[in-house]
Phi, psi and omega in degrees: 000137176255094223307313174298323193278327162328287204305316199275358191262323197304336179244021160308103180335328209281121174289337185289301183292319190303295157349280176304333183251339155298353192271265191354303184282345169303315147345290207282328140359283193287306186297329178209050162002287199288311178294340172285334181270337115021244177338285182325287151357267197289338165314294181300318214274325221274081186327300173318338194278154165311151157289342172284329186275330164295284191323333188269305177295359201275322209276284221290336166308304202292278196311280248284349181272291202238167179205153149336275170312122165302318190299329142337284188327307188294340198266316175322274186309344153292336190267318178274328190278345158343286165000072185347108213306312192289349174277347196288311186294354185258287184347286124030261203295261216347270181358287218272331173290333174297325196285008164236009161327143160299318177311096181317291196241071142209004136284327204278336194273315192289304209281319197287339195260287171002286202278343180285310184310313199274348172277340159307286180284340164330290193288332168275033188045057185230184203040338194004322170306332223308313215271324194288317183268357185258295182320300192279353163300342188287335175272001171308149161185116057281152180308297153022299192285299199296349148284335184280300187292343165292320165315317163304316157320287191316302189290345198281282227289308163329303192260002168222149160304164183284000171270357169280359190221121184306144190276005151308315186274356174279329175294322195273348197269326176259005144332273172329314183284305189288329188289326183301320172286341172325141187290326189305342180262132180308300198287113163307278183330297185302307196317297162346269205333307198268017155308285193313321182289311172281029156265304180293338177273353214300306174315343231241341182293350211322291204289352156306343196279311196283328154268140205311311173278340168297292164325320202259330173301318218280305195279334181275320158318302181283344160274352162287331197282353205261358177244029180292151165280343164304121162316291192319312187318296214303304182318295175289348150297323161305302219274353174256000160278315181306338197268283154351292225260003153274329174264326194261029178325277189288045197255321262246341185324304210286298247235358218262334154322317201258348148257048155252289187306003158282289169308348172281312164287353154301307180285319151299324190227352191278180182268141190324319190270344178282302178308334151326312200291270209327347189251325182312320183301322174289329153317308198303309186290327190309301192298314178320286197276007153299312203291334180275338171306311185300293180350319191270312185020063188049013160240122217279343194282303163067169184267296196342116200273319227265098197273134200278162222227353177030053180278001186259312216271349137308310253243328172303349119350288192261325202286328203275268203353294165322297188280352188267017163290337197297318221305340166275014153270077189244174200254168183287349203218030170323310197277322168324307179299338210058035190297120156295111167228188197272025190236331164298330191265009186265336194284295146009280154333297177311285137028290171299320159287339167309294187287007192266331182277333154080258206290350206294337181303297211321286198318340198292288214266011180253008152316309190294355194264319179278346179272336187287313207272022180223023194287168167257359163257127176286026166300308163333286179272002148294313187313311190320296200301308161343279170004262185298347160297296175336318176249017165283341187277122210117261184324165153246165207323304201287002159273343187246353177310313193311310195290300199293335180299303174313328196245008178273008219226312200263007161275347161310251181333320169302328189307317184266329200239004179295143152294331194237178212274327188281332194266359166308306207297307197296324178320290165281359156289300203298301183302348152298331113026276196294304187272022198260293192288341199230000187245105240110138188311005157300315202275143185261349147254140231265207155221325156269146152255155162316334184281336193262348215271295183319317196271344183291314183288326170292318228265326195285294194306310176314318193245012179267031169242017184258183186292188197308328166267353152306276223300326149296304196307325186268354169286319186276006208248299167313293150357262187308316190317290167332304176305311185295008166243042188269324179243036184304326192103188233264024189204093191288160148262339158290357189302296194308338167260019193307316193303306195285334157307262224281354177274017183264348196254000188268326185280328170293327195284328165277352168319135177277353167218056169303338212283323182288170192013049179073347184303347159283293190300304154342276228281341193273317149332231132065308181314282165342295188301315182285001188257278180317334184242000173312134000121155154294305150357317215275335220318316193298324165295317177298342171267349154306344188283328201318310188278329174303299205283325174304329183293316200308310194283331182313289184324317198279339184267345166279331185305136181219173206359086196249166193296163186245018121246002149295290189316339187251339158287324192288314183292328181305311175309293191294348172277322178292332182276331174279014182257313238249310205267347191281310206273304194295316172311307195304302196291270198330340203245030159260002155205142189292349186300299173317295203287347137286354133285321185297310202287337158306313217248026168275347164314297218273342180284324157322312179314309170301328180290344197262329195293309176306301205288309159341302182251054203280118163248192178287318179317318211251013201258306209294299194317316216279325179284280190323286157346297187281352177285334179259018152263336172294328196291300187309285193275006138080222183303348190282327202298334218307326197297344197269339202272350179293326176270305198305304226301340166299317186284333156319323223258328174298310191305304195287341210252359171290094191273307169016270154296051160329291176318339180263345151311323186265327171315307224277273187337313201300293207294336164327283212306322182288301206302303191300329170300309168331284196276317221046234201312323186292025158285336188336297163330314195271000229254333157349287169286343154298308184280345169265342185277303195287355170274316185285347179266345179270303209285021169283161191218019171274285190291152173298143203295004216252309205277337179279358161304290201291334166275327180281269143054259201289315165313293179300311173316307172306303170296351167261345168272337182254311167108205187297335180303336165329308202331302176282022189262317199350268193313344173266350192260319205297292191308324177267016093340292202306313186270322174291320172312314178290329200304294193301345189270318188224051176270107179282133173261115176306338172195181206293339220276337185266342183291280167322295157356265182308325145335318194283299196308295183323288178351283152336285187291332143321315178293324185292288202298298199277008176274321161281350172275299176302320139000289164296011217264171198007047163270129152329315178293002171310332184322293202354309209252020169305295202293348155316315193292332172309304156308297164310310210266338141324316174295305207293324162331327183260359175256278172353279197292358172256046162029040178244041227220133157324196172260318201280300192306320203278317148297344159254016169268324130335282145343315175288298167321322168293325188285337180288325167301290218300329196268304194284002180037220169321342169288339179243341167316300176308301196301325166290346183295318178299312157318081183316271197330348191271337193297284157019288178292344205290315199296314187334293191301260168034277176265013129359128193263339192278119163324282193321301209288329178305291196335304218272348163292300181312311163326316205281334144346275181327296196319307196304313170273004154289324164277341186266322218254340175304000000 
């Protein structure tokens, strides 16, 4: 096969050619792994060949390593370590040999297939020269080779940790990088390359850090480059201080004077992508001490291993001057763009320092605010505004109410009567600002009153007739406005505008340039919200929205053969309005009077959702299933008649591993439908339950979805009841097994600490849906030999003392259920248990109501089974 031509047509304009030689290499893959990573290889190493057809094998090499998807990930690297030992060694040589090519992007492509190869063979001790043979190209020249293997370097320290390569060979490698940054190397491009490498190395560097001298050579190199005459330098020298001051925070005391006067003169005077890093770096420091701060949550001992260093809460003095100089740089067409420039991210910046400092801002920035904001260049009074958005967030209400009363009258008025577009936009962010941060049944001065609310909704309704990104900014603006009355009590002050609000946002929806700047999703949010926070007063209007919002989807769904980005506006269109019909089932069907009126139009609104699913894409398959999970929620024993039809599109839903989310949807409404129907799931559960045994032992779906399934077990068994009985033996064992993995999951960081939790969680639920289920059936024995493994899962939970509030209450709660339902049978085994008892007294003297509650229950149980 001939491989260039193959390689060059895969990127042929001709879609037919294209097509055919992705099939073809697709083939040549499956059938002969080895000759292909081969071909591919030598394609790259080969001078003679285009550059284009070298680049693509470079591409298609890189992928045959690595992948997204872990399970991808797993079957690739099993697949190359497979591999005949001598084809993997010619590959290699190719490889290694690519890295002194004249040829720019076919080493750059080649350093990245390196370092994927070597995250392979590193941690299983194979290759071992590689790092050794990478090192003496750096004394090599022409400069070329020695940019390219720093490069390479860089991706290597990336892609493996630093306990896989002994630290001796760790020393030389950032030994090779720094010297490589050195002001002393002539080649721009090498200096580049090992800028970028130690941006790539800083974890991998941890035990360079931690010594002193080392630390301090290491930071005096990267603060000469950020003084480079090379942009590309200074800029990646900024961007390995930002990368420093997230990982190496509490390093950072000695150095950190002098990179503020670095950054500061960056940010003055440099070219736009260097003064970003350079404002980035203080975000950065900004996010470090929020996060240590929270910890701390004013008791200074904190969970926090980091002790904070307060570098903002110096720095403010020089720092807030600085960044609010960025805010007058603004570009003319910022907003069109969504553009990160530098007057957006100084703002940002600012935003981050408001929280970590809190009231210590205010004064800083309202000199600047008052001298700006009535100037007659709009640079000015956006910055101004900018400004003050900027810092709502942070302070506390009572430093800025006094402040936000005073400045409400006259941003009201800018909203409508300001000339230009940008100081609209910032304008109506900001009054979303105020009522996102300053509004609510929380705050003890209200900001709205009675005397401002009519002009605020007029003044709001007024600009969402402005252009499309104002007009978004006052629908995000409403939103909140909307929200902060979600716990007013039974008499809203937006109640009396309810009508003239949703037909002003029913009219934004219809705007012929709904499509730009979000402004159709803005107003049907905005919409939601004013629905979702309504009042009983309103309900008879909301039920009036029921038919409105039903024609709109009837329409989108009569539309026929349309263009495939007509069909991707139209599905989109049909997710917001089944989002909008979702929201509304809900408020109605939360009392009964409402949800008694609501239910004649639930024949036809179902029809529509079945209609949808008819013309089904993934988007708009998730709105539509969530809708129906709160029509099932709504109509209670009624939904059973919709399953005959629906159950197909149930069963499409559980089998979408692809579309995990969605897939995580389609279980949640199972769960609602079975809340709904009970028993009269019976019939499908067959096929629910082989479809959701088949999605756990899947190594395809996502780890996110399997919580929600275990779950969805205990519902089907509190809905069906002793009929369970014959899923047992196929759900238990995989419960069982997932229960021990979580039971002795060390978490490595908060996202898996949560992760197990959610997954315990799960497996609580499923175990106590199914002990209640089973509760007064002749078939409880059945579920005696169980109990031993459960009361082992909660004992091994007990004792590594990790268990969330939400986990410890329905680990509790199983226990009881586990009484309540086996009685004496199980009375003894508890009895036995020191730890459960333990657990019991804990929960007991729980500070959390819910888990005290869910002990006592489970006490009674407990000594009810005991007494038999």
């Amino acid at each position: 096969m001939e491989v260039t031509q193959v390689l060059l047509n895969a990127q042929s304009i001709d879609g037919a050619v294209r097509n055919h030689a992705e099939e073809s290499l697709k083939q040549f893959q499956e059938q002969d792994l080895s000759s292909f990573l081969l071909s591919l290889s030598r394609e790259l190493a080969n001078e003679e060949k285009p550059v284009e057809s070298r680049k693509l094998a470079g591409l298609i090499l890189k992928n045959a390593l690595d992948a997204k998807e872990q399970p991808r990930k797993l079957e690739l690297v099993q697949r190359w370590l497979a591999l005949e030992t001598s084809v993997k060694a010619q590959i290699k040589m190719f490889l290694l040999q690519i890295l002194t090519s004249p040829v720019a992007d076919a080493r750059s492509t080649t350093s990245q297939v390196i370092a994927k190869v070597a995250g392979i063979e590193l941690p299983m001790k194979q290759w071992p020269e590689l790092i050794g043979s990478l090192l003496s190209n750096i004394h090599q020249l022409p400069a070329h080779v020695k940019q390219a293997t720093l490069e390479t370097l860089g991706y290597l320290c990336e892609e493996i940790s630093s306990d896989v390569v002994d630290q001796d060979q760790v020393n030389k490698i950032l030994t090779a990088v720094v010297q490589g940054m050195n002001a002393t190397e002539g080649n721009n491009d090498v200096r580049l390359a090992a800028t970028r490498a130690l941006y790539n190395a800083v974890s991998f560097i941890q035990a360079n850090f931690s010594n002193d001298m080392e630390r301090d050579y290491i930071m005096r190199v990267v603060c000469e480059a950020t003084m480079s005459p090379e942009v590309k330098i200074r800029q990646a020298a900024f961007e390995c201080l930002v990368s420093i001051s997230s990982s190496y925070y509490e390093k950072l005391a000695p150095y950190i004077q002098d990179i503020f006067s670095i950054t500061a003169k960056a940010v003055r005077e440099d070219q736009e992508p260097v003064a970003l890093q350079a404002i980035e770096f203080w975000s950065s420091i900004c996010d470090e001490e929020i996060d240590i701060l929270d910890d701390y949550v004013g008791d200074f001992s904190g969970d926090s291993d980091i002790p904070c260093f307060y570098f903002i809460k110096q720095a403010i003095p020089a720092l807030v001057p600085m960044l609010l100089d960025t805010l007058l740089k603004q570009e003319d067409d910022q907003e069109e763009d969504g553009a990160w420039n530098i007057a957006m991210a100084g703002g940002t910046c600012l935003g981050l320092v408001a929280r970590t400092v809190g009231d210590d801002i205010v004064p800083l920035v309202m000199p600047f605010i008052e001298e700006n904001i009535t100037k007659p260049d709009w640079r000015q009074r956006e910055a101004a505004t900018y400004a003050f958005g900027s810092i709502l967030e942070g302070p506390s209400p009572n430093k800025l109410t006094s402040i936000v009363n005073v400045a409400m009258t006259f941003m009201l008025s800018a909203l409508t009567k300001d000339p230009n577009n940008h100081v609209k936009d910032t304008t109506a962010w900001t009054l979303g600002r105020i009522f996102e941060f300053l509004h609510g049944s929380t705050m003890d001065t209200p900001i709205i009153t009675p005397a401002n609310c009519q002009q605020i909704i007029t003044v709001l309704l007024q600009s969402m007739k402005d252009v499309p990104n104002v007009a978004e900014k006052a629908c995000g603006a409403l939103y909140f406005l909307a929200q902060g009355y979600e716990d007013f009590g039974p008499s809203s002050p937006i109640a009396p505008f309810f009508q003239e609000i949703v037909q002003a946002l029913l009219t934004v929806t219809h705007r012929p340039d709904a499509g730009e700047s979000r402004l159709r999703t803005a107003a049907y949010e905005a919409l939601n919200e004013v629905v979702r926070c309504s009042t009983d007063e309103t309900a008879p209007m909301v039920l009036q929205l029921v038919p409105v919002i039903m024609i709109e989807l009837h329409q989108t769904l009569e539309a026929q053969q349309l263009a495939s980005d007509e069909k991707e506006r139209q599905s989109e269109l049909q997710g917001l309005l089944c989002g909008c019909l979702q929201v509304i089932i809900q408020k109605l069907g939360s009392s009964e009077p409402t949800k008694y009126v609501f239910m004649p139009y639930a024949d036809q609104i179902m029809g529509l959702f079945l209609r949808v699913f008819a013309c089904r894409s993934a988007t708009v398959h998730e709105e539509a299933m969530l809708a129906i999970g709160a029509l099932a929620y709504t109509s209670g024993p009624d939904f059973a008649k919709y399953l005959p039809e629906f159950y197909k599109y149930l069963e499409m839903g559980l089998q979408n591993f692809e579309e995990y989310q969605i897939c995580a949807v389609t279980v949640g409404v199972v769960g609602d439908i079975c809340r709904a129907v009970e028993d009269k799931i019976l019939p499908y559960c067959d096929g629910i339950m082989t479809q959701l045994l088949k999605d756990l032992s899947s190594n395809q779906l996502h780890r996110s979805v399997k919580p929600p399934i275990f779950s969805c077990f205990g519902d089907i068994a509190l809905a069906i009841g002793e009929n369970f009985d014959k899923y047992l033996m196929y759900a238990m064992p995989m419960i069982q097994s997932a229960a021990e993995m979580s039971a002795h999951t060390a978490s490595a960081d908060d996202v898996m600490t949560e992760y197990t939790n959610s997954l315990r969680n799960g497996i609580l639920e499923a175990y106590s849906g199914i002990f209640q289920g089973f509760k007064n059936s002749p078939k409880t024995q059945v579920l005696i030999t169980y109990a031993p493994h459960i009361l082992q899962f909660l004992d091994s939970l007990y004792k590594r003392k990790d268990m969330d509030e939400v986990v410890m209450k329905t680990a509790i709660g199983v226990l009881g259920d586990l009484a309540d339902t086996l009685g004496n049978n199980a009375g003894s085994l508890i009895q036995q248990s020191q730890s459960c008892r333990d657990f019991l007294n804990e929960c007991l003297s729980s500070e959390d109501n819910l888990i005290k509650e869910s002990a006592e229950w489970a006490k009674m149980a407990i000594s009810r089974a005991i007494s038999v």
